[in-house]
Backbone atoms as SQL, in Angstrom:
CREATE TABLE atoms (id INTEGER PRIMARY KEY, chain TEXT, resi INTEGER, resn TEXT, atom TEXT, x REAL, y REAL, z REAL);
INSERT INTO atoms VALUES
  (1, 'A', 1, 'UNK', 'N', 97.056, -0.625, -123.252),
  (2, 'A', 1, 'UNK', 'CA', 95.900, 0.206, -122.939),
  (3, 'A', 1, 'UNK', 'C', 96.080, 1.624, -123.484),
  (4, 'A', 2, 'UNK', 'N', 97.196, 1.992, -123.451),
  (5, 'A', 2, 'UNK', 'CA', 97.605, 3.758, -123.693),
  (6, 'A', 2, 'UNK', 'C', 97.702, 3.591, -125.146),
  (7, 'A', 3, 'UNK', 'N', 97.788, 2.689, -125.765),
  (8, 'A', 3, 'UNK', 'CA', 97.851, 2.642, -127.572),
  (9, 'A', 3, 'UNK', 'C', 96.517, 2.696, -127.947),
  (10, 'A', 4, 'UNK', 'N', 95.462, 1.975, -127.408),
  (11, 'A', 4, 'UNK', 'CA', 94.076, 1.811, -127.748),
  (12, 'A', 4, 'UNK', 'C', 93.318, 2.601, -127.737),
  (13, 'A', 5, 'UNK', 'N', 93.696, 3.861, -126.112),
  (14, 'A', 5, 'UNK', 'CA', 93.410, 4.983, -126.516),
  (15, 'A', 5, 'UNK', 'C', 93.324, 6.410, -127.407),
  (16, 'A', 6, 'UNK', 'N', 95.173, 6.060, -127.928),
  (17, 'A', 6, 'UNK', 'CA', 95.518, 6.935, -128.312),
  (18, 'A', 6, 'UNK', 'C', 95.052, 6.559, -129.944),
  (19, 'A', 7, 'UNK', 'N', 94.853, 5.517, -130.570),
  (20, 'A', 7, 'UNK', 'CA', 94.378, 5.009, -131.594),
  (21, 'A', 7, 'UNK', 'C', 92.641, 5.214, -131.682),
  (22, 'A', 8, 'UNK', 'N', 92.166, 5.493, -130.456),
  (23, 'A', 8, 'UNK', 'CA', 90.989, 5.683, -131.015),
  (24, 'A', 8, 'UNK', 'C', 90.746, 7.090, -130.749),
  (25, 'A', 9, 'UNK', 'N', 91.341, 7.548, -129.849),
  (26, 'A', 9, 'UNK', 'CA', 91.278, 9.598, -130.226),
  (27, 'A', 9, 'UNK', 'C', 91.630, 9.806, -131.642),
  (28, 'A', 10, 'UNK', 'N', 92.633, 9.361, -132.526),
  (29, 'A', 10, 'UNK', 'CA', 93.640, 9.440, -133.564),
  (30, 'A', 10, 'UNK', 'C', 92.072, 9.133, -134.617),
  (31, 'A', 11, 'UNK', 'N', 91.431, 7.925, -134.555),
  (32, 'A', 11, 'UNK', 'CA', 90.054, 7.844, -135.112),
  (33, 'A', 11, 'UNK', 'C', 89.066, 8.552, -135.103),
  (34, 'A', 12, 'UNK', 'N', 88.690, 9.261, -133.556),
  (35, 'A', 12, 'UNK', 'CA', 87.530, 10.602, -133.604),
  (36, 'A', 12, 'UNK', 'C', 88.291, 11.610, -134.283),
  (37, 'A', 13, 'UNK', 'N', 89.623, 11.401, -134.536),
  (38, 'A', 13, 'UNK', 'CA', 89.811, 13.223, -135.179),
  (39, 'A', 13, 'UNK', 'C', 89.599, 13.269, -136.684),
  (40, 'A', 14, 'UNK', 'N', 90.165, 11.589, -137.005),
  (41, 'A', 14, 'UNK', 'CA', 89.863, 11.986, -138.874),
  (42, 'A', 14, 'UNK', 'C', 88.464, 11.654, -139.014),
  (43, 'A', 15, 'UNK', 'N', 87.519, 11.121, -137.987),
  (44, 'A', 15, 'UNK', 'CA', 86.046, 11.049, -138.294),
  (45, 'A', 15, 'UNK', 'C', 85.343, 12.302, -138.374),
  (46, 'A', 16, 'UNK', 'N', 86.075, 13.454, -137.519),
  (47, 'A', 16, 'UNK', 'CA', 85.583, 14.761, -137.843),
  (48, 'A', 16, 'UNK', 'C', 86.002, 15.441, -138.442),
  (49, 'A', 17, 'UNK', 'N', 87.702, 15.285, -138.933),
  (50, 'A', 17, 'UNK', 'CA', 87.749, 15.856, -139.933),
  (51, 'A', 17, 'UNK', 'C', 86.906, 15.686, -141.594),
  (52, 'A', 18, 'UNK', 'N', 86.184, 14.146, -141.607),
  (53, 'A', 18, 'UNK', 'CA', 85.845, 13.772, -142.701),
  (54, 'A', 18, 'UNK', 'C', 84.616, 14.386, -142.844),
  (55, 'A', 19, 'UNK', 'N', 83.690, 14.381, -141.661),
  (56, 'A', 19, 'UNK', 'CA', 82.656, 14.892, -141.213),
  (57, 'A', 19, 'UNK', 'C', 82.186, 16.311, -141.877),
  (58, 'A', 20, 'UNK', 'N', 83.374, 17.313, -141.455),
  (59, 'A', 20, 'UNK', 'CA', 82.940, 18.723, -141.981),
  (60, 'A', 20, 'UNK', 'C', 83.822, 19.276, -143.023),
  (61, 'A', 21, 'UNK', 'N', 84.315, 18.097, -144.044),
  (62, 'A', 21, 'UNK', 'CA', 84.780, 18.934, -145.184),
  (63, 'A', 21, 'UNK', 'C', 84.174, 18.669, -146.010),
  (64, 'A', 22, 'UNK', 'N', 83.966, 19.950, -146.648),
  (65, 'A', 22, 'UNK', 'CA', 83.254, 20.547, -147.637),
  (66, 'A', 22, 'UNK', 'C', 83.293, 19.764, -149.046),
  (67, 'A', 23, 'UNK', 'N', 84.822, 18.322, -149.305),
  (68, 'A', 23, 'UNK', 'CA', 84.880, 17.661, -150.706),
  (69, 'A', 23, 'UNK', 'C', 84.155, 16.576, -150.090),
  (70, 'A', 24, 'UNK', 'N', 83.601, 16.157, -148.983),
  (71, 'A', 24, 'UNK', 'CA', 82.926, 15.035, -148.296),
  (72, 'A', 24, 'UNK', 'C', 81.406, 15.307, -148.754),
  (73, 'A', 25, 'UNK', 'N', 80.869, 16.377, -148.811),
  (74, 'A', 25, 'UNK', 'CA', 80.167, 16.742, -148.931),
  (75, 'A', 25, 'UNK', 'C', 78.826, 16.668, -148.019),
  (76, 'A', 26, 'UNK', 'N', 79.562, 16.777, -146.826),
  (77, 'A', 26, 'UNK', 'CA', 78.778, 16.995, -145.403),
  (78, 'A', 26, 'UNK', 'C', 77.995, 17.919, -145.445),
  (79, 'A', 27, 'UNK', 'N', 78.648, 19.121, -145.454),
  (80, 'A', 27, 'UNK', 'CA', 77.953, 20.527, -145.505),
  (81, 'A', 27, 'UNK', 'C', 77.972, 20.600, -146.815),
  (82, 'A', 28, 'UNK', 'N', 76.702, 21.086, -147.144),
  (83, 'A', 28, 'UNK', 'CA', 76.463, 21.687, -148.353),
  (84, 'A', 28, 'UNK', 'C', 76.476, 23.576, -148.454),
  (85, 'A', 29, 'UNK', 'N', 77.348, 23.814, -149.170),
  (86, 'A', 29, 'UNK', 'CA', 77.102, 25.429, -149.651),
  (87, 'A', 29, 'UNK', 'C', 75.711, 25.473, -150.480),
  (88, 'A', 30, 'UNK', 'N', 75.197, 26.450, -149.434),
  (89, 'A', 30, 'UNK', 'CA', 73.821, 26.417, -150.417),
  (90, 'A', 30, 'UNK', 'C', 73.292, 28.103, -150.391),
  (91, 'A', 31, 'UNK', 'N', 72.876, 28.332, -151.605),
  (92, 'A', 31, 'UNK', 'CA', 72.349, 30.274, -151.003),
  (93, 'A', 31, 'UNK', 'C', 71.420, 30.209, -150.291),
  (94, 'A', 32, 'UNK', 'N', 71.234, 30.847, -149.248),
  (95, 'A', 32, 'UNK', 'CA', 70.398, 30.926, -148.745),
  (96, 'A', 32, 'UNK', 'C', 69.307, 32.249, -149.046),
  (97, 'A', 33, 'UNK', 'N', 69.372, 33.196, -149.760),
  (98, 'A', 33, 'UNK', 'CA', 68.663, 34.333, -150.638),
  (99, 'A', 33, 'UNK', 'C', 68.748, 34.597, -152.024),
  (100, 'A', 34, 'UNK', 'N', 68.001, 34.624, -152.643),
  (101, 'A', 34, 'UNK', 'CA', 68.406, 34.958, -154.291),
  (102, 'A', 34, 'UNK', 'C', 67.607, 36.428, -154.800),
  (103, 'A', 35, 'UNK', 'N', 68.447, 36.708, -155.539),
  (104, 'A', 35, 'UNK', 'CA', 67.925, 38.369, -156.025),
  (105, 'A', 35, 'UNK', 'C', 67.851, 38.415, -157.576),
  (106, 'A', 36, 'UNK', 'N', 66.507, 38.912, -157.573),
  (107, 'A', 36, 'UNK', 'CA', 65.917, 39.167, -158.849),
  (108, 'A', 36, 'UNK', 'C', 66.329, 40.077, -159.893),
  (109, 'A', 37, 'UNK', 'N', 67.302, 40.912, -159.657),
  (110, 'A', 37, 'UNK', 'CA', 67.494, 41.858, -159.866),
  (111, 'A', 37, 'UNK', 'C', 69.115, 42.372, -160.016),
  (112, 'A', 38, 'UNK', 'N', 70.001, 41.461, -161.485),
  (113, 'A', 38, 'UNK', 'CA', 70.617, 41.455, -161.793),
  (114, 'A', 38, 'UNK', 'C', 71.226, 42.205, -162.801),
  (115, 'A', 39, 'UNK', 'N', 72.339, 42.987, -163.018),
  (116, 'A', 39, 'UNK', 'CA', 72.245, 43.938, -163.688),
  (117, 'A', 39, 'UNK', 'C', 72.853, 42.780, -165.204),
  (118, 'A', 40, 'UNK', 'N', 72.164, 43.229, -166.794),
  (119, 'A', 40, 'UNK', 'CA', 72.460, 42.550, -167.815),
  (120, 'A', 40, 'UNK', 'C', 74.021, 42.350, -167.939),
  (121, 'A', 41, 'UNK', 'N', 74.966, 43.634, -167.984),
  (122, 'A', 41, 'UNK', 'CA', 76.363, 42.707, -168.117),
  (123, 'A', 41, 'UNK', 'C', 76.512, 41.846, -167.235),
  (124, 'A', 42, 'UNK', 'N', 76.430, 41.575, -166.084),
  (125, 'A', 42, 'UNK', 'CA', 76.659, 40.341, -165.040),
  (126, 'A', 42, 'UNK', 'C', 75.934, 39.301, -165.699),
  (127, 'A', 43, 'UNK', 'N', 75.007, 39.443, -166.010),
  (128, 'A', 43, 'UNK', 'CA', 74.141, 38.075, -166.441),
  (129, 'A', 43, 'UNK', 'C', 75.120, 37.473, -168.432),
  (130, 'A', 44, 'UNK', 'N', 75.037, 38.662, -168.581),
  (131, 'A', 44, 'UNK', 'CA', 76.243, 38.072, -169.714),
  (132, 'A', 44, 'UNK', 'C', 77.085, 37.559, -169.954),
  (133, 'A', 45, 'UNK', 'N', 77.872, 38.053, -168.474),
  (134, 'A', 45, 'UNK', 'CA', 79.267, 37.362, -168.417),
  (135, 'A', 45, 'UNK', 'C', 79.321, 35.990, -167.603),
  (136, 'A', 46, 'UNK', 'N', 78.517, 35.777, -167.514),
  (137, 'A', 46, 'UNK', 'CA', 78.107, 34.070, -166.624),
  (138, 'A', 46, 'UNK', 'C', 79.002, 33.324, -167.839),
  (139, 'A', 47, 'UNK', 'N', 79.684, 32.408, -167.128),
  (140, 'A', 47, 'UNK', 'CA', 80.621, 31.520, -167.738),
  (141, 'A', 47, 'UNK', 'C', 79.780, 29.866, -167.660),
  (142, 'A', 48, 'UNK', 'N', 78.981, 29.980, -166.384),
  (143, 'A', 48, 'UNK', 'CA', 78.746, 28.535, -165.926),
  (144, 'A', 48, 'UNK', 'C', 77.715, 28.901, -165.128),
  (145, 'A', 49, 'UNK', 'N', 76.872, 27.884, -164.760),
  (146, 'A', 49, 'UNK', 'CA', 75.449, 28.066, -163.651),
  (147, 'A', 49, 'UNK', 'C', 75.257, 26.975, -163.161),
  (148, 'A', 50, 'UNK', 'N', 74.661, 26.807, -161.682),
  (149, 'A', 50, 'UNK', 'CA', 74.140, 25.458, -161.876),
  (150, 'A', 50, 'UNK', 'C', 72.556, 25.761, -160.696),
  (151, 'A', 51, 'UNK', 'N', 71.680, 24.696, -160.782),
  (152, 'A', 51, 'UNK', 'CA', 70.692, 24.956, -160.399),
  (153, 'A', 51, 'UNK', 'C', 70.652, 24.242, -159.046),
  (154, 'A', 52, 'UNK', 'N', 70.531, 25.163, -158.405),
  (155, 'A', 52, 'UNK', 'CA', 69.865, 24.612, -156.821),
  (156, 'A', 52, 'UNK', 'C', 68.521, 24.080, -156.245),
  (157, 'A', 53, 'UNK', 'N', 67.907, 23.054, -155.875),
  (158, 'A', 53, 'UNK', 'CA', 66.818, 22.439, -155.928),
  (159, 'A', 53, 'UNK', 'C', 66.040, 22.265, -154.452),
  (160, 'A', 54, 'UNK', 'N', 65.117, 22.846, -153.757),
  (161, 'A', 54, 'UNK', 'CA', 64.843, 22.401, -152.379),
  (162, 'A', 54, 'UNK', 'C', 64.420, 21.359, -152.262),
  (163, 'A', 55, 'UNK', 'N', 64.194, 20.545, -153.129),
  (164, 'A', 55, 'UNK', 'CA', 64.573, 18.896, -153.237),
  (165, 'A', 55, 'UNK', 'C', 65.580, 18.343, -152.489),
  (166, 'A', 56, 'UNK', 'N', 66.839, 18.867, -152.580),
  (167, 'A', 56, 'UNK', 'CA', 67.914, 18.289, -152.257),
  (168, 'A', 56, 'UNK', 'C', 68.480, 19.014, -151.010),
  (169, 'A', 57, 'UNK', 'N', 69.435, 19.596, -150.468),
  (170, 'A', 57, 'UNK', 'CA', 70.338, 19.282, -148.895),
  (171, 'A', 57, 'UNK', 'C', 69.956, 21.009, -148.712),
  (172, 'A', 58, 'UNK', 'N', 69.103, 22.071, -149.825),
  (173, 'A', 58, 'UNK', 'CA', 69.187, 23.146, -149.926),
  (174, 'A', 58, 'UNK', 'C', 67.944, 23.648, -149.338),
  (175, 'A', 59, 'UNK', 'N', 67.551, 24.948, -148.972),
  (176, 'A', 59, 'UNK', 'CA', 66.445, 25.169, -148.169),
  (177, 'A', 59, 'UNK', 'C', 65.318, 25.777, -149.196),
  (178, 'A', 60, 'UNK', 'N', 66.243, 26.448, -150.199),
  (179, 'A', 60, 'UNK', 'CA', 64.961, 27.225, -151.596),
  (180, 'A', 60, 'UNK', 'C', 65.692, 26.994, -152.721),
  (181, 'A', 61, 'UNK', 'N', 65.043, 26.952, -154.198),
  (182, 'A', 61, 'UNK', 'CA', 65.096, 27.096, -154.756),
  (183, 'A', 61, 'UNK', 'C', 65.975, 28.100, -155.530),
  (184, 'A', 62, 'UNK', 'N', 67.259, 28.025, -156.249),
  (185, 'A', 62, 'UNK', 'CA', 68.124, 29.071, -156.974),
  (186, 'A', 62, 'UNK', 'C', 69.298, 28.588, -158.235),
  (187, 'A', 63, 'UNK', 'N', 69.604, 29.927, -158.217),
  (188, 'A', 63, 'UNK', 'CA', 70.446, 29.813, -160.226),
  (189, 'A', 63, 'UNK', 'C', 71.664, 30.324, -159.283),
  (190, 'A', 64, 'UNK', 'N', 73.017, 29.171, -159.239),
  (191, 'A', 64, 'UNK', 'CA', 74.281, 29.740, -158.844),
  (192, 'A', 64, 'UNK', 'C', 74.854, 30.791, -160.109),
  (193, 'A', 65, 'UNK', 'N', 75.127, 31.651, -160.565),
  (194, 'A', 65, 'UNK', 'CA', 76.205, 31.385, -161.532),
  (195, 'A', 65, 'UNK', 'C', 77.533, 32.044, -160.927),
  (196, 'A', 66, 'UNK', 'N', 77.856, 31.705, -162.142),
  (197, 'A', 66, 'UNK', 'CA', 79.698, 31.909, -161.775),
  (198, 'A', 66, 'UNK', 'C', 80.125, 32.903, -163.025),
  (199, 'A', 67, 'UNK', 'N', 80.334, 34.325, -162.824),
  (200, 'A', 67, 'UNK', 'CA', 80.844, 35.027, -163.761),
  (201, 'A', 67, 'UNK', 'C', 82.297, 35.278, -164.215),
  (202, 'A', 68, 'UNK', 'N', 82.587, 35.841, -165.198),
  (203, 'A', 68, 'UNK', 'CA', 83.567, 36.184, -165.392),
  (204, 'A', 68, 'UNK', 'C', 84.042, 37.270, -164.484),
  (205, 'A', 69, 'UNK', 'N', 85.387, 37.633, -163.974),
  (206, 'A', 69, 'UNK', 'CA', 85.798, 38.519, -163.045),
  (207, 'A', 69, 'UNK', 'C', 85.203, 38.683, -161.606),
  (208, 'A', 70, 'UNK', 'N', 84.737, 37.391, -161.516),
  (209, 'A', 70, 'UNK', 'CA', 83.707, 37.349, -160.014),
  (210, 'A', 70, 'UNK', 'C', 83.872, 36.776, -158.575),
  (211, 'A', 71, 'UNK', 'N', 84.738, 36.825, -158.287),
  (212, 'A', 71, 'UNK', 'CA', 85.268, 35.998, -157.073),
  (213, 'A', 71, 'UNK', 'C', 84.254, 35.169, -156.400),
  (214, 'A', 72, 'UNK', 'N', 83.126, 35.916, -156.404),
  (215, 'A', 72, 'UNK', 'CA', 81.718, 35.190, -155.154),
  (216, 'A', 72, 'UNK', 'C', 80.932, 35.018, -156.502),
  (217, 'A', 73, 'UNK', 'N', 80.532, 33.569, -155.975),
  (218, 'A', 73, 'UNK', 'CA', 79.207, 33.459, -156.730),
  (219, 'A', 73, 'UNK', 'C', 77.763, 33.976, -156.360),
  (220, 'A', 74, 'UNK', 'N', 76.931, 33.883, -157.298),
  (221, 'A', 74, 'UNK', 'CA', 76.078, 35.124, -157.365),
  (222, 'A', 74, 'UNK', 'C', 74.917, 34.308, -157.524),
  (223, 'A', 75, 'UNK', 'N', 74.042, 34.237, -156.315),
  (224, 'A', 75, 'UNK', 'CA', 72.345, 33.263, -156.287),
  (225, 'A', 75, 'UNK', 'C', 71.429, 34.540, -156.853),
  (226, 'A', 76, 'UNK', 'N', 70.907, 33.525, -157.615),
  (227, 'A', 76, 'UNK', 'CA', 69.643, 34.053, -158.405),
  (228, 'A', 76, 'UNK', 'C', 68.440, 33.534, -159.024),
  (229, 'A', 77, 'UNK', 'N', 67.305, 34.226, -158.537),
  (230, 'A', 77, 'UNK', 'CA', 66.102, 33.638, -158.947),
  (231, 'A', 77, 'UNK', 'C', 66.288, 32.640, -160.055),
  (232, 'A', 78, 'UNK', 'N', 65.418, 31.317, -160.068),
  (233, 'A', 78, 'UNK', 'CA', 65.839, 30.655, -161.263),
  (234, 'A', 78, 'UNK', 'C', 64.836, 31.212, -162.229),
  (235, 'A', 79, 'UNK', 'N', 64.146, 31.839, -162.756),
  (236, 'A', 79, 'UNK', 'CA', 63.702, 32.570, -163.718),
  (237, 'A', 79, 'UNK', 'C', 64.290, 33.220, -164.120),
  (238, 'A', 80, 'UNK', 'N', 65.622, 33.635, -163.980),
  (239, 'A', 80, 'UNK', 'CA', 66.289, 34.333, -164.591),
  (240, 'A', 80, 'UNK', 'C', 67.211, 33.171, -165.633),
  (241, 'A', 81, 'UNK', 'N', 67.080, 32.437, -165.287),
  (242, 'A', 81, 'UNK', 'CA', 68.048, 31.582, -166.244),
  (243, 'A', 81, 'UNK', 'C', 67.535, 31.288, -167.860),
  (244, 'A', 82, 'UNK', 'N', 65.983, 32.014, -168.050),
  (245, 'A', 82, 'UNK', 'CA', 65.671, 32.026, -169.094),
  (246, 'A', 82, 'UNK', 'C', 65.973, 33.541, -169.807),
  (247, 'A', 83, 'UNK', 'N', 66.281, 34.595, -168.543),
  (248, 'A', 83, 'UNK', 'CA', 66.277, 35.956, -169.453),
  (249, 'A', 83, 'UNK', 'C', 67.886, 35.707, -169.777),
  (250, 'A', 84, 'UNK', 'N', 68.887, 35.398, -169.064),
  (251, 'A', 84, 'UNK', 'CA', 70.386, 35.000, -169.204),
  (252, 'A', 84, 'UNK', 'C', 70.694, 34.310, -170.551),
  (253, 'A', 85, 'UNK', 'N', 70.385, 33.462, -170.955),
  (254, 'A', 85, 'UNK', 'CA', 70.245, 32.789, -171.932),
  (255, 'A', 85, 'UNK', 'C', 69.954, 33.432, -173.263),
  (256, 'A', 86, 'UNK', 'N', 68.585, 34.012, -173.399),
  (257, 'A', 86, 'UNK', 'CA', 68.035, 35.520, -174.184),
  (258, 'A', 86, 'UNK', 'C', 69.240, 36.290, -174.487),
  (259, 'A', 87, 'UNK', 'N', 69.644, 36.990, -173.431),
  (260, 'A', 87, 'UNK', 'CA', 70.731, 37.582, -173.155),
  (261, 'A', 87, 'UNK', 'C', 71.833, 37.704, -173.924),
  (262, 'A', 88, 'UNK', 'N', 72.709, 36.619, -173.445),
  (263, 'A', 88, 'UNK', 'CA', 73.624, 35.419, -173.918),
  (264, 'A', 88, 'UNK', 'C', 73.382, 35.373, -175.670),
  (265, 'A', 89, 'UNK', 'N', 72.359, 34.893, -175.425),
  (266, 'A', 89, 'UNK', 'CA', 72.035, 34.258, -177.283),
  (267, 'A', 89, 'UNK', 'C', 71.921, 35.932, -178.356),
  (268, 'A', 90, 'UNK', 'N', 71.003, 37.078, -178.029),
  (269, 'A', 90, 'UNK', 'CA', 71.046, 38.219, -178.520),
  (270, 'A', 90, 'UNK', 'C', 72.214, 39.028, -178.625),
  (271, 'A', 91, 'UNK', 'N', 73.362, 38.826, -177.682),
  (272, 'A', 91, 'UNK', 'CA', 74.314, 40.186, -177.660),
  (273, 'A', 91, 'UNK', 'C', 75.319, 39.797, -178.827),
  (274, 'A', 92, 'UNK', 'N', 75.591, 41.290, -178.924),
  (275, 'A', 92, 'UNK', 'CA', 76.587, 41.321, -180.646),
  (276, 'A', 92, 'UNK', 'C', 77.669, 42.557, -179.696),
  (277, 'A', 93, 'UNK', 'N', 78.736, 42.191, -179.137),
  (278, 'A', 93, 'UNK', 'CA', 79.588, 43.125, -178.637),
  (279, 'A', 93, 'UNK', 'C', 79.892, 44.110, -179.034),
  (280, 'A', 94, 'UNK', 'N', 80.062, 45.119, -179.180),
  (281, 'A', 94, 'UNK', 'CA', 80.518, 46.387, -179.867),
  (282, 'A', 94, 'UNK', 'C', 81.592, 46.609, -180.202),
  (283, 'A', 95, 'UNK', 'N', 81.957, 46.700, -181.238),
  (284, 'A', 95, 'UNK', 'CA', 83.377, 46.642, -181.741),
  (285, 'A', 95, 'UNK', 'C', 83.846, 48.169, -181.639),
  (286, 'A', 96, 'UNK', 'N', 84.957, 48.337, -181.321),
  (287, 'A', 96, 'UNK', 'CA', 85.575, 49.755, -180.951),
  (288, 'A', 96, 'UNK', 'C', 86.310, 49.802, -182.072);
């Protein structure tokens, strides 16, 4: 009797551990605000983006990206993913 118990506490704990980790993909990280109003080197130095959809586990619509030197990722209007790009595609770095 004391094994059956202890085997099925031993079961609710990895059911919750499975429950709320984040590679399970229980909880979703999702932005919850996005800002229009990005300054151009940040939008330059975007390495990677990906698009957030209120289709899916998210509440609005947004542009993750992920910059260079950026610890936090940075939600942003997805209309910006066409000026980023612009951006991106126009700049000629300045040679010192």
């Amino acid at each position: 009797m004391k094994l059956k118990a202890t085997s099925l506490l031993l079961l609710m704990c990895v059911d919750i551990i499975i429950l709320t980790s984040n590679e399970a993909g229980a909880i979703p990280s999702c932005c919850l605000n996005v800002s229009k109003n990005i300054p151009q080197d940040i939008l330059r130095a975007v390495t990677k983006y990906e698009m957030q959809s209120k289709a899916g586990r998210c509440e609005i619509d947004a542009l993750i990206l992920h910059a260079r030197n950026k610890k936090k990722l940075i939600c942003a209007h997805p209309r910006l993913l066409k000026i980023m790009k612009r951006l991106k595609k126009n700049y000629k770095p300045k040679l010192a």
